[in-house]
N, C-alpha and C positions, 0 to 999 in steps of 0.2 A: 160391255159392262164388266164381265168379266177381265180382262184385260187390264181394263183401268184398275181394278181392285188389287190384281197380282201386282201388278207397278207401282201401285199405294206401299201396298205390303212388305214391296222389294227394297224399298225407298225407307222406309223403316226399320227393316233390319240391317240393312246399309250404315243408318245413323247412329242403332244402338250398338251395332260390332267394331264399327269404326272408333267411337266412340271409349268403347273397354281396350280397346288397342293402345289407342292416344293415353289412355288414364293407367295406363301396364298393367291393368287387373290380368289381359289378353297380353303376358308379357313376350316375346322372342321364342319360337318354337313351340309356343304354345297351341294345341291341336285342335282346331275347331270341328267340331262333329255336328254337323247338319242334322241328325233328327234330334239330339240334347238342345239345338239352337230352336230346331222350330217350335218343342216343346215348353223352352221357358218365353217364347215370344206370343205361345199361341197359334202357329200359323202353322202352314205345310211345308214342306221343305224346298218347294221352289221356288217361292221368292227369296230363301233363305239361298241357294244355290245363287241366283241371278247376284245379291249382293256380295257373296263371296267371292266371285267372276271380277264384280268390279273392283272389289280391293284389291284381285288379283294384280287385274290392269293400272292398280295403282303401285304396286309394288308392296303393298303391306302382307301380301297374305301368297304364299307358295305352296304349289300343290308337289307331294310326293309321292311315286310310286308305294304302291300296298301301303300308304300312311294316310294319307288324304288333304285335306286342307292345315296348314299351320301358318302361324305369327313368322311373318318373317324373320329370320336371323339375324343379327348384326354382324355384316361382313366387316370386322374390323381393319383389316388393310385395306379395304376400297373405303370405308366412312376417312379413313384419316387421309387416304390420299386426296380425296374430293374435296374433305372439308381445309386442306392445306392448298388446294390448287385455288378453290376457292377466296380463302383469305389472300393469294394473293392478286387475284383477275380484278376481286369486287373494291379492295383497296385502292386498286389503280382508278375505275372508272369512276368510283368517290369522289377523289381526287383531283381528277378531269371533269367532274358535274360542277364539283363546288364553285366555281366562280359565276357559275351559271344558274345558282341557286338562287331567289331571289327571297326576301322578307317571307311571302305568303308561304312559297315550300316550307323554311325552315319552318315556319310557324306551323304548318302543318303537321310535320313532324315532332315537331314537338308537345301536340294535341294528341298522337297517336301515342306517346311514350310516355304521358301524363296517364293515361287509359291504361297503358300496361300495368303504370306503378300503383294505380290503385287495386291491380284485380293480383298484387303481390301476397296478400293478405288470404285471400279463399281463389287458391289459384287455378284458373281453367286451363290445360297445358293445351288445348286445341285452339282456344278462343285465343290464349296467347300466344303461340305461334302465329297466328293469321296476323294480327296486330305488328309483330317483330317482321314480318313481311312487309308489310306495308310500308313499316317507318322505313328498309333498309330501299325499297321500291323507289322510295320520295328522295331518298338521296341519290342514289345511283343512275337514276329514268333518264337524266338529262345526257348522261353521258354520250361527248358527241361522236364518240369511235363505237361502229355499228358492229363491229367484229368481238371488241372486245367486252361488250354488251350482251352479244350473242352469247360468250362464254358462260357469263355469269350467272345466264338462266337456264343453260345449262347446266351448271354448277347446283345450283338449287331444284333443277329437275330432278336428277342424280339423288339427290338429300330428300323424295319425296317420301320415302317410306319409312324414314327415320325422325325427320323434322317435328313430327306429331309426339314422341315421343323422350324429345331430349330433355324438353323443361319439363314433364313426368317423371322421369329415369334420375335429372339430378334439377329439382325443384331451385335446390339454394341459389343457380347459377342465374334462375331469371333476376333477382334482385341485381348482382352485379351485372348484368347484360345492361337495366335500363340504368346502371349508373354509367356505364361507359357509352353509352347513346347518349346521356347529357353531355359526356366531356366532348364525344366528334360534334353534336353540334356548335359547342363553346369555338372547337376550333373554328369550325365552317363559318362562324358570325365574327368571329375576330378575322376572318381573312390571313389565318396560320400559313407557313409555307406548306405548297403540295406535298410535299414526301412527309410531314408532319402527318397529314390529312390521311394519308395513304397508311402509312404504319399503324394509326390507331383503328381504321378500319381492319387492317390487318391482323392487327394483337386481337381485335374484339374477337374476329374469327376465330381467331386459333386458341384463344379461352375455352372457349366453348366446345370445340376440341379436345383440348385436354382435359377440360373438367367429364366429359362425357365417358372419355374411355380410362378414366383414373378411375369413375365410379366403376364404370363395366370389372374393371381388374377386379375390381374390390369385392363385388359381387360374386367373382366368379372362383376368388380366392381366400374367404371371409378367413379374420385372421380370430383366432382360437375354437373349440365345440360350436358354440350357437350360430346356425342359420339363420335365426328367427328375423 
């Protein structure tokens, strides 16, 4: 009984730290202290320990000598490397899905990014990320190069400790995200050329990119007195 209670427990603080991560209240470097956590949850600090383990294992949460637990960092040469190898692996397999796409996927997708654009308004950066998974899953799944498939989810494993946090970090960009997910499907239904197909998957990527670490700059260099 007890067991199952500290796993309840774990499982809770899990969703609510996770959670302040995704939303950057628990912004980058930000230090998480186990008995302040177990105190505003309630509990002890070892289901509090047990969930910070696993965000470890997810990559959001790095532990540092004589510091303890923190928000992971944004390694900015490795996010732009990954998210530029990325745009161009998942562009190609796009590209190579699309003929293989049939009526029901698209449609598919395009029920998942109907979902996105309503939740634009009171935006969930977690719940939206999972969604922007999904739709980019529906197009690319098909792809019939197993190798080059392989990369891609790669590519997005690599992005797991970040991903929760970029339509948080820069809100504005989810709006343009689901308008350039209408245009690759535009193409995908018109049966556009591949390297069309490919580029805009491409540029969507590399948006989101740039938009991410224009913000990062901006933050880290705010132009006049006010932080705020």
């Amino acid at each position: 009984m007890t067991e199952v209670t500290t796993s309840s427990k774990s499982e809770r603080a899990y969703t609510w730290i996770r959670a302040r991560i995704a939303g950057h209240t628990f912004g980058p470097g930000y230090r998480l202290v186990l008995g302040s956590l177990a105190e505003e949850l309630g509990m002890s600090v070892v289901p509090v320990r047990e969930a910070i383990r696993r965000l470890e294992a997810e990559g959001l949460v790095t532990f540092e000598r004589n510091v303890g637990a923190r928000v992971t960092l944004v390694d900015e040469s490795e996010y732009a490397h990954t998210m530029q190898t990325l745009g161009l692996v998942e562009g190609a397999a796009t590209a190579l899905s699309a003929p293989l796409l049939d009526a029901s996927a698209l449609d598919a997708a395009e029920a998942v990014n109907e979902r996105m654009t309503r939740m634009l308004d009171h935006l969930d950066a977690h719940a939206f990320t999972e969604l922007n998974r999904q739709f980019h899953s529906l197009l690319f799944g098909p792809c019939p190069n197993p190798h080059l498939l392989d990369l891609v989810h790669r590519g997005w494993s690599r992005l797991s400790g970040i991903r929760d946090s970029t339509f948080a970090y820069v809100p504005g960009r989810a709006r343009h995200s689901v308008e350039e997910h209408t245009q690759i499907l535009e193409l995908i239904r018109a049966g556009a050329d591949p390297l069309e197909i490919e580029l805009a998957a491409r540029n969507h990527r590399w948006r989101t990119r740039d938009a991410f670490l224009d913000e990062l700059h901006t933050r880290s260099h705010p132009s006049g007195g006010d932080e705020s």
